[in-house]
C-alpha positions as CSV (number, residue, x, y, z in Angstrom):
1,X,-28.4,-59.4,100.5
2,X,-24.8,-59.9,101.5
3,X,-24.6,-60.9,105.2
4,X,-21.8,-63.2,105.8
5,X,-18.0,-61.7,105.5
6,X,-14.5,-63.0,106.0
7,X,-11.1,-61.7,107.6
8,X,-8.1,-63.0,106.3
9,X,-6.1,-63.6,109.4
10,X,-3.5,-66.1,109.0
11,X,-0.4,-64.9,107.7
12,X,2.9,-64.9,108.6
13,X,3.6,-61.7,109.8
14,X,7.4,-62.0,108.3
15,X,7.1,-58.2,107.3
16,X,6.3,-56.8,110.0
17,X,9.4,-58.3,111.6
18,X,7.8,-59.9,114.8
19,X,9.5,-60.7,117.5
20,X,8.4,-63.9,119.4
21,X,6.2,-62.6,121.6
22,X,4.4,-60.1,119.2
23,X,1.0,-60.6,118.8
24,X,0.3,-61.2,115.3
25,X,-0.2,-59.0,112.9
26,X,-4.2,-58.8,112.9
27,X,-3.7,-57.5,116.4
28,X,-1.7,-55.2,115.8
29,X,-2.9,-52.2,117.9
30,X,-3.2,-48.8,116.1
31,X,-4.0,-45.8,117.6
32,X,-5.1,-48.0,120.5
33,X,-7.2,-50.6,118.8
34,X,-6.1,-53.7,116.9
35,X,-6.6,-53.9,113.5
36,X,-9.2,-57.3,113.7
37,X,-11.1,-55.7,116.1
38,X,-11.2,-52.3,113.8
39,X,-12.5,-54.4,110.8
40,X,-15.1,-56.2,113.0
41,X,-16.7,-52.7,113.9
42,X,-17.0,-52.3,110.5
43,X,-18.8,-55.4,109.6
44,X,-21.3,-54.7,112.8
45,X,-21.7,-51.6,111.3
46,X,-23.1,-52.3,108.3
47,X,-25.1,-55.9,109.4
48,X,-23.0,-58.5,108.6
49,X,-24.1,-61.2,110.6
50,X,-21.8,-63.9,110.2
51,X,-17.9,-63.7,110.5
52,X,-15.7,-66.2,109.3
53,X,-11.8,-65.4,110.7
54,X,-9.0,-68.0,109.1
55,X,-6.2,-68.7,111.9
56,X,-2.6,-69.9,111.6
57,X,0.3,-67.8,112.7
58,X,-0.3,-67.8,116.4
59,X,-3.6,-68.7,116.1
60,X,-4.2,-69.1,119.8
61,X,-4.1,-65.9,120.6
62,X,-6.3,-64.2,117.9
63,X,-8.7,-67.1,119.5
64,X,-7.9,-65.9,122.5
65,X,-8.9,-61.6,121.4
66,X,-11.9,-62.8,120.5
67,X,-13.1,-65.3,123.1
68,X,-15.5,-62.7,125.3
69,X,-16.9,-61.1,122.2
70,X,-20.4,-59.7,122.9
71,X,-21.2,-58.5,119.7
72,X,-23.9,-58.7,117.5
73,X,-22.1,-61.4,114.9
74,X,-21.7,-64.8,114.9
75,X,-17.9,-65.8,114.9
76,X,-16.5,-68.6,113.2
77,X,-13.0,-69.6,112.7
78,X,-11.7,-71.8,110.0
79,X,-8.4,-73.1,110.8
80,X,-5.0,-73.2,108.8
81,X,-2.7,-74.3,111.5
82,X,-1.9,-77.8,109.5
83,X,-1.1,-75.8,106.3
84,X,-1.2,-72.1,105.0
85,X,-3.4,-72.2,102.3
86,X,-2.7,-68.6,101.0
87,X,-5.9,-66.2,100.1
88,X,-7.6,-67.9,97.8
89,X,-7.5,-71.2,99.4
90,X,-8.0,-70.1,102.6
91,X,-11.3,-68.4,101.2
92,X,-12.5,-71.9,99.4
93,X,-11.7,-73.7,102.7
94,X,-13.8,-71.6,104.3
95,X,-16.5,-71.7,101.6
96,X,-19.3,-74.0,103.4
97,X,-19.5,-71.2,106.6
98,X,-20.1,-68.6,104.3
99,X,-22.7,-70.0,102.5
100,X,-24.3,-70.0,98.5
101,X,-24.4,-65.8,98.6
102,X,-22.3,-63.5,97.6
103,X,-20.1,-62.4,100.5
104,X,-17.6,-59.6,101.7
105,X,-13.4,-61.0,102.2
106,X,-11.1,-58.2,104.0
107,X,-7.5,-58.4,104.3
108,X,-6.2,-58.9,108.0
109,X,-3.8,-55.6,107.7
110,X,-5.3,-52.9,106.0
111,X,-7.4,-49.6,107.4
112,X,-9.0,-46.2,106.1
113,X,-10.4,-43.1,107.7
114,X,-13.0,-42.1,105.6
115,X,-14.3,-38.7,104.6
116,X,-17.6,-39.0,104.9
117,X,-18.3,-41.3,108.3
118,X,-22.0,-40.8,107.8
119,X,-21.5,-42.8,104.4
120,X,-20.2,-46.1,104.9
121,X,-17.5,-47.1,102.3
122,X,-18.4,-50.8,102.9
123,X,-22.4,-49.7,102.2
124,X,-21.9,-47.8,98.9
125,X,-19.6,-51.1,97.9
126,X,-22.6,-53.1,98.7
127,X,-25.1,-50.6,97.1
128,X,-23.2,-50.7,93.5
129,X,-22.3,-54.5,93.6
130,X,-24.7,-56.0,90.9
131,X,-24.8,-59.7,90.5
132,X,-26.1,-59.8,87.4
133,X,-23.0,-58.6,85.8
134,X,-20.5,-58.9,88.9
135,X,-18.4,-61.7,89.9
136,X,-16.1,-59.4,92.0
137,X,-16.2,-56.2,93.2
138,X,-12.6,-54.8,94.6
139,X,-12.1,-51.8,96.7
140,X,-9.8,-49.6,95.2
141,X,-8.1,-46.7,96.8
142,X,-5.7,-43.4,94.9
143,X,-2.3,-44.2,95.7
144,X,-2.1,-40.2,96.1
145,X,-4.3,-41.1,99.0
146,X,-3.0,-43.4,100.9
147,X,0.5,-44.9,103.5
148,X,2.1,-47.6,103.6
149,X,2.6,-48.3,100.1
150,X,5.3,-47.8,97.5
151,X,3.7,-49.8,94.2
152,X,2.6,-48.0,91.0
153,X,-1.5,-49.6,91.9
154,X,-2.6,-52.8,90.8
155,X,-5.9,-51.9,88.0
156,X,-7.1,-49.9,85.9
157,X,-10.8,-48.7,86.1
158,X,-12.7,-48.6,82.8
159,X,-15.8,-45.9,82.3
160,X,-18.0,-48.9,83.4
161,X,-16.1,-49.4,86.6
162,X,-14.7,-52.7,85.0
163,X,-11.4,-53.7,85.7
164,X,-7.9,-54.2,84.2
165,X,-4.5,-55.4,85.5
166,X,-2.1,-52.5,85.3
167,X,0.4,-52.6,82.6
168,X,2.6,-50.2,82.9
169,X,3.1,-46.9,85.7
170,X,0.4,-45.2,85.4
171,X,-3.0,-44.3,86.1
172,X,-3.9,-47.4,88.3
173,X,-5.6,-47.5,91.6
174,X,-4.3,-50.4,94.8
175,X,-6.4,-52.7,95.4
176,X,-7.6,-51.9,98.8
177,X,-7.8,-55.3,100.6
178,X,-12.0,-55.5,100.8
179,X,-13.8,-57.0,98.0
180,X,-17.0,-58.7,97.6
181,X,-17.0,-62.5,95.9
182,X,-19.6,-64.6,94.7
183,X,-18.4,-68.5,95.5
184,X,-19.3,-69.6,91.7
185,X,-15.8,-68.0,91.3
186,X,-13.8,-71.1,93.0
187,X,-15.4,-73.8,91.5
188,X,-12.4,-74.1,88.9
189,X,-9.9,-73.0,91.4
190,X,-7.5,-75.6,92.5
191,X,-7.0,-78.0,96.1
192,X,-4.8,-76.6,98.4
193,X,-3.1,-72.8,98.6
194,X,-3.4,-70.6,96.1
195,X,-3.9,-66.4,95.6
196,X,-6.9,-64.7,95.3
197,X,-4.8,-63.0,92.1
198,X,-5.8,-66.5,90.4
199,X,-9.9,-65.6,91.1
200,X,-9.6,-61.9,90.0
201,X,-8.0,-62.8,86.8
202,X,-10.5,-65.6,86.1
203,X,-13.4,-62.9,86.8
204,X,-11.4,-60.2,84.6
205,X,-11.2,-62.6,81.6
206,X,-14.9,-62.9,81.5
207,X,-15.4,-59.3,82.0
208,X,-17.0,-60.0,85.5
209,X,-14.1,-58.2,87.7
210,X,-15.2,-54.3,88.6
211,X,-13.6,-51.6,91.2
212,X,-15.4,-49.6,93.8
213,X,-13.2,-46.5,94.3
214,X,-13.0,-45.7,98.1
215,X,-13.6,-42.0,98.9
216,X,-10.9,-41.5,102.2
217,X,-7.5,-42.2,102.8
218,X,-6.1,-45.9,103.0
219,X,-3.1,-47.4,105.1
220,X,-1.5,-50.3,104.9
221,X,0.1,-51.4,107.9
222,X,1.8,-54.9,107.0
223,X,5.4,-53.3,107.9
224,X,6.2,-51.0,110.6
225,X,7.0,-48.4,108.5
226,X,3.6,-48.9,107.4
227,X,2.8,-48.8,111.2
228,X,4.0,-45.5,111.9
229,X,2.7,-43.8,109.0
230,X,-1.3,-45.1,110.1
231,X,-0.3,-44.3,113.9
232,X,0.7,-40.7,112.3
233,X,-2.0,-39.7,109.9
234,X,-4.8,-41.4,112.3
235,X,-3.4,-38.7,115.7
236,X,-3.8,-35.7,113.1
237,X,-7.5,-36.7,112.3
């Protein structure tokens, strides 16, 4: 049972080209809600039941958002203000809140309206994630389906659902920003900052990295061109 998840919530914001007083990105409001308060309704939606939040870039104030939460998950924050330790480090960091199970990490910028809103995307990740022969299970979106981003995708999906880095420009699907981990995964990752990239190869080379494809459309919103385009598709539906 995965019931403990993470937001990734201490970037810079550099591309979003914040002025001083902009919140930061996480609470970015789109279509009227911020995106950190659109990915904790998802987590409430499905039962998560504890939430770990990483804070650096004006981390006061994403304390602040959430200081009269009433919601039905427990809220922790692990702090980066000393040092940014990039995904993956922030994720070990944070490794002793979210416990010995497998858990769910979501990027602090990304959205989707899905197609079906009677069936979860984050539940049928969770119903096809298999321990046994998962060490990570990415959410993937069609870069036909999707704003915000310009890249060629990031994997290919094999008939089993295992995945590949792309290598060349075709055919892949963009990693989506969810994914489910299992914490076995850091114990040969290094002190201090470090990507995520570094734990998806490591589960790729022992055949332990698979894709869930995500059946809606996906925005990124880490730019304000990226912005717009959510604001736009998400007033049309």
């Amino acid at each position: 049972m995965i019931k403990n998840a993470m937001i990734l919530a201490a970037g810079k914001g550099t591309r979003m080209q914040a002025q001083a007083d902009d919140p930061p990105k996480p609470l970015t409001a789109i279509a009227g809600q911020s995106l950190l308060m659109r990915m904790l309704a998802r987590f409430e939606k499905i039962g998560m039941e504890k939430i770990i939040i990483n804070l650096h870039h004006k981390a006061e104030r994403i304390e602040a958002a959430l200081a009269a939460y009433g919601g039905p998950c427990e809220i922790m924050f692990s702090d980066e203000r000393d040092a940014l330790l990039e995904t993956g480090g922030g994720v070990k960091k944070a490794l002793p809140l979210l416990g010995n199970a497998p858990f769910l990490v979501a990027n602090g910028d990304v959205l989707w309206h899905e197609a079906d809103h009677a069936n979860h995307a984050l539940t049928q990740m969770i119903k096809s994630y298999d321990a046994n022969d998962m060490d990570a299970l990415l959410l993937l979106a069609d870069t036909a389906r999707a704003s915000g981003y310009d890249g060629h995708g990031d994997y290919i999906v094999q008939g089993d659902k295992r995945l590949t880095r792309r290598q060349d420009e075709t055919g892949a699907h963009v990693f989506a920003g969810v994914q489910i981990l299992t914490p076995a995964l850091f114990d040969g990752m290094p002190d201090g900052a470090f990507s995520l990239n570094a734990v998806y190869d490591a589960a790729q080379a022992q055949n332990r990295l698979f894709g869930h494809m995500l059946d809606g459309y996906w925005m990124h919103v880490g730019t304000p061109e990226g912005r717009m385009a959510a604001e736009n598709y998400l007033a049309q539906h």
